[in-house]
C-alpha positions in Angstrom: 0.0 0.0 0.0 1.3 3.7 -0.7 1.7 5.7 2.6 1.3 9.6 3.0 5.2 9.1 3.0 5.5 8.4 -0.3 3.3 11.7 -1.6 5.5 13.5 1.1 8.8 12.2 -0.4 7.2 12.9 -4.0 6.8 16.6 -2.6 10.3 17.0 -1.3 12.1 15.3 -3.9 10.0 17.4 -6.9 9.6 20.8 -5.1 12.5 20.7 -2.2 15.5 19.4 -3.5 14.9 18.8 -7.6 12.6 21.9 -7.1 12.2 23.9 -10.9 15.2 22.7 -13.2 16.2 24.7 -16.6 13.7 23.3 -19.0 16.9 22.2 -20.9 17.5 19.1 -19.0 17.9 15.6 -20.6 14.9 13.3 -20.6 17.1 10.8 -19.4 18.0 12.4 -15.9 13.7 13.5 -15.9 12.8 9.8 -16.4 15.3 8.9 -13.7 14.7 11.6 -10.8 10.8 10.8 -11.8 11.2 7.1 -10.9 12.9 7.9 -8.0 9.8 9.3 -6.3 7.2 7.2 -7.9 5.7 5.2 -5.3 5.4 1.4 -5.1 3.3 -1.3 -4.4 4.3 -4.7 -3.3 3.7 -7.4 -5.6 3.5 -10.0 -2.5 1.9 -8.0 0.0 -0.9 -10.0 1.6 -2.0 -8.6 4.6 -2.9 -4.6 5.2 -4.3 -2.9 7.6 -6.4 -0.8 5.4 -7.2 -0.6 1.5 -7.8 2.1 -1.1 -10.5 -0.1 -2.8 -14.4 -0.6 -2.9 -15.9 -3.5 -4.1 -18.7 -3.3 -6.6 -21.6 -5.3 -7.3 -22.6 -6.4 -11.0 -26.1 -4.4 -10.0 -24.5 -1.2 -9.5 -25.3 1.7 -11.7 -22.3 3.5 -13.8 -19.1 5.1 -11.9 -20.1 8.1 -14.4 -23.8 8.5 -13.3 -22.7 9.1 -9.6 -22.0 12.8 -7.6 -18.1 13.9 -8.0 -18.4 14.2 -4.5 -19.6 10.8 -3.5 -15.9 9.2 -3.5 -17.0 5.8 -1.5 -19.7 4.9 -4.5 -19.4 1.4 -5.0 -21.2 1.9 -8.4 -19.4 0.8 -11.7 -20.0 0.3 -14.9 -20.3 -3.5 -15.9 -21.7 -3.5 -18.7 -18.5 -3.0 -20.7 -16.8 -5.7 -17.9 -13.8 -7.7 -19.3 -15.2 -11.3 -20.0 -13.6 -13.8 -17.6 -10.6 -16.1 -19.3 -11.8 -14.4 -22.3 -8.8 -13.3 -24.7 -10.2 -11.8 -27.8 -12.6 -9.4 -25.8 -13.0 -6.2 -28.1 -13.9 -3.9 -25.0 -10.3 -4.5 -23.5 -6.7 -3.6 -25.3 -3.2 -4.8 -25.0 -1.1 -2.3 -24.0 1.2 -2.7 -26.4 -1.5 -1.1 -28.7 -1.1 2.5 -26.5 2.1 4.5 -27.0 3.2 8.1 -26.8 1.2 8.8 -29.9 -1.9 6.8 -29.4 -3.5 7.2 -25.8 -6.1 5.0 -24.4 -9.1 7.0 -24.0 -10.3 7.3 -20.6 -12.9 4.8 -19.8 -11.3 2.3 -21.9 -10.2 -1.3 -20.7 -6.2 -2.3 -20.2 -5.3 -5.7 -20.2 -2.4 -6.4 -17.6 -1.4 -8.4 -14.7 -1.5 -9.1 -10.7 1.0 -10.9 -8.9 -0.5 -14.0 -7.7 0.1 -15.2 -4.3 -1.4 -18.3 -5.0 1.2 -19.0 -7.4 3.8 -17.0 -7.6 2.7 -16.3 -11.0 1.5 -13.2 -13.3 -1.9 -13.7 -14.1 -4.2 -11.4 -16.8 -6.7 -8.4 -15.2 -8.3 -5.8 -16.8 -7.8 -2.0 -15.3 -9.5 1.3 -16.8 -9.4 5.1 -15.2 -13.0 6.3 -14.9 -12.0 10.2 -13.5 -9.4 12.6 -12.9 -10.8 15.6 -11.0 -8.3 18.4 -10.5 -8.7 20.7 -7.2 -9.6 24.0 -9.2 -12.3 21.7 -11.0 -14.1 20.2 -8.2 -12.4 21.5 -4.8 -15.1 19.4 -2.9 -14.3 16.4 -4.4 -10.9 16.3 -3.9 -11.2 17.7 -0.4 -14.0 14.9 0.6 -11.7 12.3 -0.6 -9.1 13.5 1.9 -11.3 13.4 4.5 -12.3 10.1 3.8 -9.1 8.8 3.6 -8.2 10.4 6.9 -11.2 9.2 8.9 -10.8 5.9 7.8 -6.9 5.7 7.9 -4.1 5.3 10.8 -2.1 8.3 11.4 0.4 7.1 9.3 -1.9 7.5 5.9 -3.5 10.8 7.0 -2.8 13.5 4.7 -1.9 17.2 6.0 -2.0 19.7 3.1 -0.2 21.9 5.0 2.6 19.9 5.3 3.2 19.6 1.8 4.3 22.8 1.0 2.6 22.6 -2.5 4.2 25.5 -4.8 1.4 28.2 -5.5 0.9 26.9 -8.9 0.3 23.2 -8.6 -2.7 21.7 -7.1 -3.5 18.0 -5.7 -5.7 16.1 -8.3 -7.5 12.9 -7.4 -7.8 9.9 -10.4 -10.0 6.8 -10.0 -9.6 4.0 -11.5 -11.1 0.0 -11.6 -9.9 -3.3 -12.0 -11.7 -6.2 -12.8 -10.2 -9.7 -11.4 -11.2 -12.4 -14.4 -12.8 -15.7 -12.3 -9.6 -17.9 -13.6 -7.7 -15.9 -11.7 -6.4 -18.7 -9.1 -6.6 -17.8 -5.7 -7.6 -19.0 -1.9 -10.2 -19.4 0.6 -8.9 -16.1 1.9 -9.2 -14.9 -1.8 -6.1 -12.6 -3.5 -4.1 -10.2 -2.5 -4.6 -6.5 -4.2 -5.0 -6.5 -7.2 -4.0 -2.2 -7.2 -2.0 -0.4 -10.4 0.6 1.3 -9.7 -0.4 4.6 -12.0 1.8 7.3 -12.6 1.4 10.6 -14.4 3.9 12.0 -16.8 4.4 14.7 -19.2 3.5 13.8 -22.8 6.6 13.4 -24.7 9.2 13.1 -21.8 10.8 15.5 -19.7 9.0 17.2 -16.4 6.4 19.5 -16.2 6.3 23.1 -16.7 5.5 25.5 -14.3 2.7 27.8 -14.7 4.7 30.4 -16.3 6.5 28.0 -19.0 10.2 29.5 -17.2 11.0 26.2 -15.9 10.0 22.3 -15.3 9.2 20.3 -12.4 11.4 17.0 -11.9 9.2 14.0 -10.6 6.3 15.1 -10.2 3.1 13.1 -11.2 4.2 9.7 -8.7 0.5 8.7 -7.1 -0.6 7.7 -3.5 -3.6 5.6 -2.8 -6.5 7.3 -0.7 -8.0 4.9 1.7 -12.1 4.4 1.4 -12.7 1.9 4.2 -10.6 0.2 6.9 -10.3 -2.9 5.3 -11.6 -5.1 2.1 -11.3 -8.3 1.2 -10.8 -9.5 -2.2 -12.1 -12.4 -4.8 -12.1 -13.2 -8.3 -15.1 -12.2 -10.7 -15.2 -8.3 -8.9 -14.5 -5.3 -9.9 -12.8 -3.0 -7.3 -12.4 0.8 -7.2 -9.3 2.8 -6.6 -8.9 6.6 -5.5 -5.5 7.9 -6.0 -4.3 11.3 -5.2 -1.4 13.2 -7.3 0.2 16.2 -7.9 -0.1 19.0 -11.0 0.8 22.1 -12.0 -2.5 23.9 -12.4 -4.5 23.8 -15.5 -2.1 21.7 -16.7 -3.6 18.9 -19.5 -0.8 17.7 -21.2 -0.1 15.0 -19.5 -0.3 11.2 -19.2 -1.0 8.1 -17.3 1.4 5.3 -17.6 1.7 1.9 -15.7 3.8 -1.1 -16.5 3.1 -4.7 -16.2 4.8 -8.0 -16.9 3.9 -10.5 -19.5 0.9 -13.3 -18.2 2.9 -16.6 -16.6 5.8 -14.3 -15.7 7.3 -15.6 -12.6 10.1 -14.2 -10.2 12.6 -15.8 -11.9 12.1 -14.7 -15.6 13.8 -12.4 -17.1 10.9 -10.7 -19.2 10.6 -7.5 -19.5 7.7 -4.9 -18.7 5.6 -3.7 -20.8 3.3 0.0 -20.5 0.4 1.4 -21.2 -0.3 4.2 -22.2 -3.4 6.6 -20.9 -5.2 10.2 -21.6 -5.7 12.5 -18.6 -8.6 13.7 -20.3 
């Protein structure tokens, strides 16, 4: 799970000591300070204390039909659900069909993979984003998923926006997103352990993001941190669960990304394949 530390090391590394560097600088040493803030998740992490997830029923109406400031909706939208075992489904991509150049749509269906405890084996889900709500677009929103996340949490996860020492032209920004655990995914009585994305947003092209005024560019910036919705979940094969993750931008900002990588299906710890990413629209 991604602890307030994380967003807080994402703040200091990309506003304390990177801060604003020249908008000259390689895409090489970006790519690198930006991977040394992006936060992590465990691939064999099997007991939490508390999750950022909230499972859904197949009954549910649409994610997109409920308030932007009803965070903990368990709603999603199911009819466009990733068929389980099912590998020619149109409604879900590989993501070796996204690149730089041709972003998945929001709302659209990524094939990838989850660790599997059960296992020790990669195994095929399905993950979409279903909203990214900036603060200056919904300050409620964002704000009541704070809270949440704070009144459900330990000490350890709450979030102080006061500590962050946010620069005066970035904002917090909150993305949701879903996955969708196939039923041949093999698990346990106990069921699997979470199946979470580790999202990250990016600049379109490379490099770090500009400041406000275009003068210079913000290094590592756009790592995520999960925001908790209950104290703790369970979780099973043939659900879909909700995410809320909370990032950083510069404000107004829309040319960005969402990227995430995944190994091949049937990968185990000792291959030697490599990861492949997708590539998402922020809008």
């Amino acid at each position: 799970m991604k602890k307030i530390s994380a967003l807080l090391l994402a703040v200091v590394m990309a506003f304390g000591m990177a801060g604003c560097s020249d908008s000259g600088s390689s895409d090489s040493d970006n790519e690198s300070s930006a991977a040394a803030v992006q936060t992590e998740s465990s691939a064999a992490d099997s007991s939490e204390d508390a999750t950022a997830t909230t499972t859904t029923t197949t009954t549910a109406p649409s994610v997109t039909e409920s308030s932007q400031a009803e965070v903990a909706d368990t709603s999603t939208a199911d009819e466009n659900k990733p068929a389980s075992g099912d590998s020619n489904d149109i409604s879900a991509i590989e993501p070796s069909e996204t690149s730089e150049e041709n972003l998945a749509p929001i709302g659209q269906w990524i094939k990838t993979t989850r660790y599997c405890a059960t296992d020790k084996i990669y195994h095929t889900i399905y993950t979409r984003i279903t909203k990214v709500v900036s603060k200056s677009e919904d300050a409620d929103y964002v704000n009541k998923a704070i809270e949440l996340n704070n009144s459900v949490g330990s000490d350890f996860s709450k979030i102080d926006e006061s500590e962050l020492k946010i620069p005066d032209d970035c904002e917090l920004c909150v993305m949701e997103y879903e996955v969708y655990v196939p039923e041949d995914f093999p698990s346990d009585d106990w069921g699997i352990i979470s199946p979470d994305v580790n999202y990250s947003a990016s600049n379109k092209g490379g490099g770090g993001i500009p400041s406000a005024d275009g003068a210079s560019t913000y290094i590592g910036m756009g790592g995520t941190t999960e925001l908790l919705t209950q104290k703790k979940n369970e979780y099973f094969v043939g659900n879909t669960y909700k995410y809320v993750n909370l990032f950083l931008m510069v404000k107004g900002y829309k040319d960005y990304k969402f990227t995430f990588s995944s190994y091949p299906e049937g990968t185990t710890s000792d291959s030697s394949d490599d990861a492949v990413t997708a590539y998402i629209s922020a809008e």
